[in-house]
N, C-alpha and C positions, 0 to 999 in steps of 0.2 A: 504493500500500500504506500502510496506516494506521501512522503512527508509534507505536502500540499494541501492534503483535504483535511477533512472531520473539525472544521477548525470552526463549527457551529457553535460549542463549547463557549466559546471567547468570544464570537463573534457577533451581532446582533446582525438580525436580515433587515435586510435596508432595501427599497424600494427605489429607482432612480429619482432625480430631484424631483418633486410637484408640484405642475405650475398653479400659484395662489386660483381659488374661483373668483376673485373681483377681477382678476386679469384676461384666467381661458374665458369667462363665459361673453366675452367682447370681443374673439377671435377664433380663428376653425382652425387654430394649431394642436397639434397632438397633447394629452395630458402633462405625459411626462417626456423629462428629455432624455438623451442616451445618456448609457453609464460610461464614465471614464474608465479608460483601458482596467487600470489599478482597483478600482472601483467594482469594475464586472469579474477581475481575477479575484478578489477579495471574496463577494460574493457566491461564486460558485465553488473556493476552496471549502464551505461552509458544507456541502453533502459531503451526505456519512457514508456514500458508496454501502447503501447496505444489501443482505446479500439476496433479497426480495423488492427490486427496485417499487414500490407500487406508485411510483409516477409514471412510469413507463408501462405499466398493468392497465393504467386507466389513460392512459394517453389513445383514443382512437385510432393514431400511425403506429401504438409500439416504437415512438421515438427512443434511441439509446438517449435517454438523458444522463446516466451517470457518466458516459462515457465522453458526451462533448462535455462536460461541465467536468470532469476530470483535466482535460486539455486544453480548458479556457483557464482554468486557476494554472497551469502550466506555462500559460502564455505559449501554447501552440494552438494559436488559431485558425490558421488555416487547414489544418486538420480537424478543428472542432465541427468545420463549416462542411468537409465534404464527411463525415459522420453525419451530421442534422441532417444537409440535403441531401442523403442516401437513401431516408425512409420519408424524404418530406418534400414534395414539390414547392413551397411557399413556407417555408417556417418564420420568413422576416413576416410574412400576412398572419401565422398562426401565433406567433409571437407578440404581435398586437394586439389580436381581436378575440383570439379564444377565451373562455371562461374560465381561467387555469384555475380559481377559487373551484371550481365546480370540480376538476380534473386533476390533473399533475399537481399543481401547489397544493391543493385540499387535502390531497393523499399521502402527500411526503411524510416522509417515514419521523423527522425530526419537528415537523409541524403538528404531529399528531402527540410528539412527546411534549410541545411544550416551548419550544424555542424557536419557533417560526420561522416561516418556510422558505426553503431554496427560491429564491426571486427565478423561478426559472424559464416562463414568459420574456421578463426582460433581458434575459442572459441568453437567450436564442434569438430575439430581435437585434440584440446587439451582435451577435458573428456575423448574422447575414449581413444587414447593414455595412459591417466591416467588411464582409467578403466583396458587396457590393464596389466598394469606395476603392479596394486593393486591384479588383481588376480580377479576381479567382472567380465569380460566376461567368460560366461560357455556353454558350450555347449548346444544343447536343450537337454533335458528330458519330450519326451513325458510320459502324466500318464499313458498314454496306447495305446497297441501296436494294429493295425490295422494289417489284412491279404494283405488287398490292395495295389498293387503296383503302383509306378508311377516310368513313364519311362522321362527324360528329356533329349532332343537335344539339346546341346551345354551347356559351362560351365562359361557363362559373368556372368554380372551382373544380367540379367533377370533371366537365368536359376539356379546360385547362390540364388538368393532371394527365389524365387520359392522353390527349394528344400528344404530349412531352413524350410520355412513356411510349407512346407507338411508335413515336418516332426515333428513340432511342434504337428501336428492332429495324427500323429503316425503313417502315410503310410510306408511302404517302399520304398526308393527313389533311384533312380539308376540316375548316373549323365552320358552321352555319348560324349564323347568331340574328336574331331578329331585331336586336336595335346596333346603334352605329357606334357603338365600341366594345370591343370584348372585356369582359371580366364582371357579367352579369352585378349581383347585388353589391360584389366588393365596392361596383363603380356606382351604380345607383339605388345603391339602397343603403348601406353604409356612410355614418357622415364623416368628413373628413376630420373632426378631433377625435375618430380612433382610428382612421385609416386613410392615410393622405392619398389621396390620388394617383398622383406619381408614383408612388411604390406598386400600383398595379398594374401601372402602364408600361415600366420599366419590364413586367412579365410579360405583358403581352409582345411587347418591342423582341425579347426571348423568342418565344416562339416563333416570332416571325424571321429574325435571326437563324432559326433553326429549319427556314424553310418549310415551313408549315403554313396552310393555305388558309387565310382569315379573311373568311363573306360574312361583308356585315350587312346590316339592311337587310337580310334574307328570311324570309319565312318561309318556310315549310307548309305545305297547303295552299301558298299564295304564290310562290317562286319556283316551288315543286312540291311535288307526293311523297309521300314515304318512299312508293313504292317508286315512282322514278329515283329518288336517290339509291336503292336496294339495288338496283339495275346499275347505277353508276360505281358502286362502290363493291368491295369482296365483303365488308363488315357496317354494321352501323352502330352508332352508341347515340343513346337517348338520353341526353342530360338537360331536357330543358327547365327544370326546378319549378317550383308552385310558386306562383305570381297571383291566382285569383283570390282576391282579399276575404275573409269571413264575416258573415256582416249579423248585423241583429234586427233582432223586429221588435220595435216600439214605437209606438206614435211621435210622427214627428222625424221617424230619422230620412225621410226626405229632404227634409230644409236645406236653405243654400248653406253654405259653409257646413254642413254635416260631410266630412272628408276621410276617402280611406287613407291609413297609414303611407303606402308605398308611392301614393300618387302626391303626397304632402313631401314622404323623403325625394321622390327622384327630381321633382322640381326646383328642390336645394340644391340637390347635386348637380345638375344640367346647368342651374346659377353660378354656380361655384368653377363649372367648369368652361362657362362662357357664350352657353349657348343662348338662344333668345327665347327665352319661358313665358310667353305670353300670361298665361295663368296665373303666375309668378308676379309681373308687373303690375298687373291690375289688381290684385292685394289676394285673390281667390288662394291662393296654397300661401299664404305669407302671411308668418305671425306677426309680421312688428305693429307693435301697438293696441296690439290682441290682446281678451282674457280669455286663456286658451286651456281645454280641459282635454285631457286624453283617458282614453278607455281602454285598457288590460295592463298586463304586468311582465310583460317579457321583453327580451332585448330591443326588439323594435318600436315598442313604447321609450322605450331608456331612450330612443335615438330620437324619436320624434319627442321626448318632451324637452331635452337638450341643446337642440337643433331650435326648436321654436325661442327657449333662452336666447341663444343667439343669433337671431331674426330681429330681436327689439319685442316680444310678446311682454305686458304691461303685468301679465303675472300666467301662471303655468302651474294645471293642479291635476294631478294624476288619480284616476279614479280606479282602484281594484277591489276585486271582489271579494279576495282575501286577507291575511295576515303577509306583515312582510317575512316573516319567517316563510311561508308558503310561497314567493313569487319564485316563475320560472327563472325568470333573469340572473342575470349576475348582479351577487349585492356590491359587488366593488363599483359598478354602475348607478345601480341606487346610489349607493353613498354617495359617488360623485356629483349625481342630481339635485341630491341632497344639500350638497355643499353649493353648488350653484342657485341653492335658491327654488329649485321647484317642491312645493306643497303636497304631498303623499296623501288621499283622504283611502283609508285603507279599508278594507271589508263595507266597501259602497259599491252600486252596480245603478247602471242608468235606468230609471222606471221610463220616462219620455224625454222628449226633446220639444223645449217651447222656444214660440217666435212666430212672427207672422211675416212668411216666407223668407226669412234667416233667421235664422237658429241668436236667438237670446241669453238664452238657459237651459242646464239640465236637470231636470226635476231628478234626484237620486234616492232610493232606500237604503237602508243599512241593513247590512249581510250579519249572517252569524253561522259560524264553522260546526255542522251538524256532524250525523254519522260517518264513517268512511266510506269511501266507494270503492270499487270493486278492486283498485290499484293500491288500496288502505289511504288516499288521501279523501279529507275530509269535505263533504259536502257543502258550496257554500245555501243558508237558504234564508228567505227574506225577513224581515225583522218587520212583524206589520205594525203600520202606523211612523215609520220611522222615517219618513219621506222628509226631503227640504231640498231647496233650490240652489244651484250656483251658476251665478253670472256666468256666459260665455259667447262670445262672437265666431269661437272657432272652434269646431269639436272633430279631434280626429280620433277616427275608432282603427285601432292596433288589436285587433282580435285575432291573428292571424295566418294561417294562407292555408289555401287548398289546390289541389291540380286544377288543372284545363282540365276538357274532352279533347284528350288528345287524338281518340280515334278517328272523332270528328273534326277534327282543325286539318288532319294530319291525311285527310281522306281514305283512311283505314281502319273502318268500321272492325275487321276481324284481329286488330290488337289487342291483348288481353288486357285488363286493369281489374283491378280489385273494387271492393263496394265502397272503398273512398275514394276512389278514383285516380288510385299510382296506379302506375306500370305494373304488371304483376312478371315476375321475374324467377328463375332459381336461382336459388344464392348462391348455392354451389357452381355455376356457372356466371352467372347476371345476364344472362341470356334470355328472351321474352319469347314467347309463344311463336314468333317468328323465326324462323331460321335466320340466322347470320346478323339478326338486328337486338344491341344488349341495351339494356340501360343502366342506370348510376344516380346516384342523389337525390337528392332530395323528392325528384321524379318517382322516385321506387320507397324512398325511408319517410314521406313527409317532411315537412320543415324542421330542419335541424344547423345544424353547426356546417361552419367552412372547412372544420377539421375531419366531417365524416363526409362531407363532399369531397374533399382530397382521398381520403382513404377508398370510396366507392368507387373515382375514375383509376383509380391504381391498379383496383380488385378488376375493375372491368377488362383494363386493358391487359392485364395477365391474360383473364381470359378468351377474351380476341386471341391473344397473338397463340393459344393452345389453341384454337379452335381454328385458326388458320393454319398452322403448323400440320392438326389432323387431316383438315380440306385439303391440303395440296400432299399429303403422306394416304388419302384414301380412304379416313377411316371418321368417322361418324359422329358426331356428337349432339345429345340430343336436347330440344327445346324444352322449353318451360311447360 
């Protein structure tokens, strides 16, 4: 064992600086800044390399953490970086955005003793970042080139991964994305104080580096069929993740300014990134100056009521229907909501929406956490007579997402999907009821993390490139 580590002992975990809330919440800079060299070796000499990593158990990639955070306290970092990106297509993106309270940091062996946790989020966003700045990330160089194409629906995280990895085997890879930049919700739907722009774009610039074929503007159904891309390609992979927002029924939630989530975040980001947002200028998707209420408790609530903070919203009050101890989110997000200023009203749920034709106010009830449900979490149910009002000019409802009809977008009624409406797949394969066409993400798991979107296009593309490998060796593999 390296006279380097275990040094949690002595060492207190230190989070990189944070920038004050009177200062982020008046700018779309990232929370915190990068750790000093000194600082990130410090840090990471703090793991106790123990001999049941369970940050790496509960890491979705099976990231080696001991092993890069052994050779960042080493100050061998460019070794740390080609460890991380071994099992990690994007770890400077999972190193930012992931919920490591929820994963890796929550589970660390010495955080659970007591002396808190390997900063290990930031100790991975800091190599890449350095690998970036040194010049060590390269594009792939297949040895050799393949005739074979692959065709990929949609441009996140899953289809992102996937394509890297296919192209590492030396396919040719065509990426199909329906809006006009790749890197799906990283780009619009993520606001940039957790994930700047540029760092996604720099991946995308990658792949294309890598000769990988990027159609943006392209839908599927509109630009072509399934079944003509199945004709154009040896493979296909279905990554186009769930975009259709979940909505609720109560009187009232027609009004103007009643707004889904994702159509409030992409018009920050399309602002942010310079395009002309109509919606946006004329004040429809824009908090400033708003008293602005948001509906659920997961990370895309954290994003939209944070995001409206720094808009200019007049004040920002988050409605859920449970305890914070019960929200999906990440509470290190809470907290920082928290800190900036926006008002939590906890165990409330909207009874109507008033206003005559925009939205005024939300008439709300107060919840109370009954029996468990069938997962053992508790039911929330209504508290009668507990009703009152809160001013609001702008209500965005964060309840969410569900798939398209992809059969029917995709003019392939005999695709299979399941009764909520993924892709239905084997897992053992990720292959769908169709021959030679897989899927991946959030398409096939529901809305989830960037980090099981990366791991799904990984799983996929193994599988592709065995199922291709059989297809041209003769020998069969069968569908979902």
């Amino acid at each position: 064992m390296t006279d380097k580590m275990l040094k949690f002992v002595h060492t207190e975990s230190q989070m990189p600086e944070k920038r004050p809330a009177d200062v982020r919440r008046d700018d779309w800079q990232e929370v915190y800044a990068e750790y000093a060299r000194t600082k990130a070796e410090e840090q990471a000499s703090r793991c106790s390399q123990c001999g049941i990593p369970f940050c790496q158990v509960h890491c979705p990639l099976q990231n080696n953490i001991p092993d890069w955070l052994m050779l960042t306290a080493e100050g061998r970092l460019e070794e740390a970086y080609e460890v991380s990106s071994a099992t990690n297509n994007m770890p400077e993106i999972c190193g930012r955005i992931c919920p490591q309270d929820r994963l890796c940091e929550g589970n660390c062996v010495i955080e659970q003793a007591g002396h808190g946790t390997v900063t290990i989020g930031s100790i991975e966003k800091y190599i890449t970042d350095t690998a970036w700045e040194k010049g060590w990330v390269k594009p792939v160089q297949p040895v050799a080139e393949r005739d074979q194409s692959i065709g990929i629906i949609g441009g996140g995280p899953a289809g992102m991964a996937a394509a890297e990895e296919m192209r590492r085997h030396g396919y040719q890879v065509h990426i199909y994305d329906r809006y006009d930049r790749m890197g799906g919700l990283m780009i619009y739907g993520i606001p940039n104080f957790k994930l700047e722009k540029p760092v996604v774009e720099r991946r995308t610039k990658l792949l294309a580096d890598a000769r990988i074929h990027l159609h943006t503007n392209f839908e599927v159904g509109r630009d072509a069929s399934l079944e003509e891309l199945r004709a154009k390609h040896d493979a296909v992979l279905i990554a186009t993740g769930v975009y259709k927002a979940r909505d609720l029924q109560a009187p009232g939630v027609g009004l103007d300014n009643v707004v889904a989530a994702l159509d409030f975040l992409i018009a920050s980001n399309r602002k942010g990134l310079g395009d002309d947002v109509p919606a946006f200028d004329d004040g429809s998707l824009n908090a400033a100056g708003k008293r602005v209420v948001v509906i659920g408790g997961g990370d895309t609530a954290m994003d939209c009521v944070r995001t409206a903070v720094r808009q200019g919203a007049t004040s920002v009050k988050c409605l859920y229907r449970r305890n914070k101890a019960n929200m999906p989110g990440s509470q290190r997000e809470v907290t920082n909501a928290e800190e900036e200023g926006v008002e939590f009203v906890w165990q409330t749920a909207p009874e109507a929406f008033l206003g005559d034709g925009t939205v005024s106010g939300v008439r709300a009830h107060g919840m109370r956490l009954g029996a468990p449900d069938a997962t053992g979490r508790q039911t929330p149910e209504v508290i009668e007579g507990s009703s009152e009002t809160l001013d609001a000019d702008l209500v965005i409802k964060a309840l969410g997402f569900d798939p398209e009809d992809l059969p029917g977008l995709f003019g392939c009624p005999e695709l299979k999907v399941s009764r909520w409406g993924t892709v239905s797949v084997s897992w053992a394969t990720m292959m769908t009821n169709l021959d030679g066409v897989f899927a991946a993400g959030d398409i096939v798991r529901g809305a989830s993390l960037v980090v099981w979107g990366v791991r799904d296009g990984r799983d996929a593309a193994a599988s592709m490139h065995a199922y291709l490998q059989a297809k041209t060796a003769g020998v069969a593999i069968a569908a979902e």
